[in-house]
Structures are given as structure tokens and as C-alpha cells.
N, C-alpha and C positions, 0 to 999 in steps of 0.2 A: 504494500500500500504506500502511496506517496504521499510527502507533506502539506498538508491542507494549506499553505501558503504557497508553493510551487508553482511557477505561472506553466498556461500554456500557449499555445499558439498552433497553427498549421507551419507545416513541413514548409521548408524557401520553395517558391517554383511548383507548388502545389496545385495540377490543375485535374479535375474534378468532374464529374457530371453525376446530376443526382434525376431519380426517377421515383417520387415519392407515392407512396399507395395508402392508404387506412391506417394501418399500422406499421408498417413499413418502410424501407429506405435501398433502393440498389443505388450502389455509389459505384462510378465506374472511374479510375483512375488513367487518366489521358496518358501522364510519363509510363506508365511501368506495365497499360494493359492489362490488371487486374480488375477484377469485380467481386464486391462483397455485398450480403444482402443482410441488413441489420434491422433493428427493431429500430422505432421512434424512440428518443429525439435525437438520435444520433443527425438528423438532418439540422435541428437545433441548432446542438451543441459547434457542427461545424459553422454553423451559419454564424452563430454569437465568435467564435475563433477564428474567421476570416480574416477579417482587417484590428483584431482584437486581443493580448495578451492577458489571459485574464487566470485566475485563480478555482480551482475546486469549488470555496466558498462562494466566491461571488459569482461562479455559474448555479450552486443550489441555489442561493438564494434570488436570484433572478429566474430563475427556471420556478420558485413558489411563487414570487410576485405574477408572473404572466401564466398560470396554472397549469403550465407543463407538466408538472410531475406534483404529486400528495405532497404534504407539509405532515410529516411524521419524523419517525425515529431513522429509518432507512434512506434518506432523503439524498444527504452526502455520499453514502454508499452505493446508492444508487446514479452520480454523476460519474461518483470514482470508476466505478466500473465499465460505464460508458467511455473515460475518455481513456481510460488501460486499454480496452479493445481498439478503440481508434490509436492508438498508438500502438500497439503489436499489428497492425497492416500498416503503419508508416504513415498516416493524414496527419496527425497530430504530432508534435514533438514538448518535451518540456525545456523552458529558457531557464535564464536565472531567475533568482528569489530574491525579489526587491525587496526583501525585508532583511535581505542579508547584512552586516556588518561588511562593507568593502572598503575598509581605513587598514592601510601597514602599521603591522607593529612596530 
């Protein structure tokens, strides 16, 4: 599991074509010719990380404000997981962690 302050963002060069159904998402990847078929919101989640480097938290918590996903206990867990899978096929990547300390000792 990753640190819930961890930005993320899409892959440099990332280009994409989505064909969204009910529940559903085929993402067809233009560079590499793969195609994956995922469950919503992964159409979301890429959409909010396009031009976006954003955190875990602030995709739950924006994904509760706009009623994309229940406001429960599972809530972050359920982003986490989302952006793991999109980052084991390569869409997403994680940057650095703004909240890091970047001062020499």
C-alpha cells in the first residue's frame, strides 16, 4: 500500500483512448497497443490525473464530494486500489511527495 500523501499523475506521453459502458471502462493505450477492461471510475480517476498531480486523499475525497464512490470506511481503499491497478499497466505513475522535507543537511 502507498502513502496516502504520494502524488500521482499519468505516465509522460501518455496517450489513451477510452470507451466507457454502465459500468465499465476499455482503455486502449495508443504507445504500447494494449487494452485493458476495468470497472468505473477508473475513467474518473484518469480523467481527475490528466493535467492533475494529485494525492490518494484528495482523489477520495473528491470522488465523495461528486458521488462517485460511498463515503464509508472503504472509501480510500477503494481509490488505492484503483490507482495500484492503473499503475501495474503503466497509465499512472507516482511523483514526488510534496510534503517531503527537500532542505540539505
Amino acid at each position: 500500500m502507498f502513502n496516502s500523501s504520494n502524488l500521482w499523475t499519468w505516465i509522460p506521453d501518455l496517450k489513451i483512448q477510452l470507451i466507457v459502458w454502465e459500468n465499465e471502462v476499455l482503455i486502449f493505450n495508443r504507445l504500447t497497443q494494449d487494452t485493458h477492461l476495468l470497472n468505473k471510475p477508473a475513467d474518473w480517476i484518469l480523467d481527475k490525473l490528466n493535467n492533475n498531480t494529485l494525492s490518494v486523499d484528495e482523489l477520495t475525497k473528491t470522488a465523495i464530494s461528486q458521488n462517485i464512490i460511498p463515503n464509508d470506511q472503504d472509501s480510500f481503499l477503494y481509490i488505492n486500489n484503483f490507482l495500484t491497478c492503473l499503475k501495474e499497466i503503466n497509465l499512472i505513475e507516482l511523483t514526488s511527495n510534496r510534503y517531503e522535507d527537500n532542505s540539505l543537511a
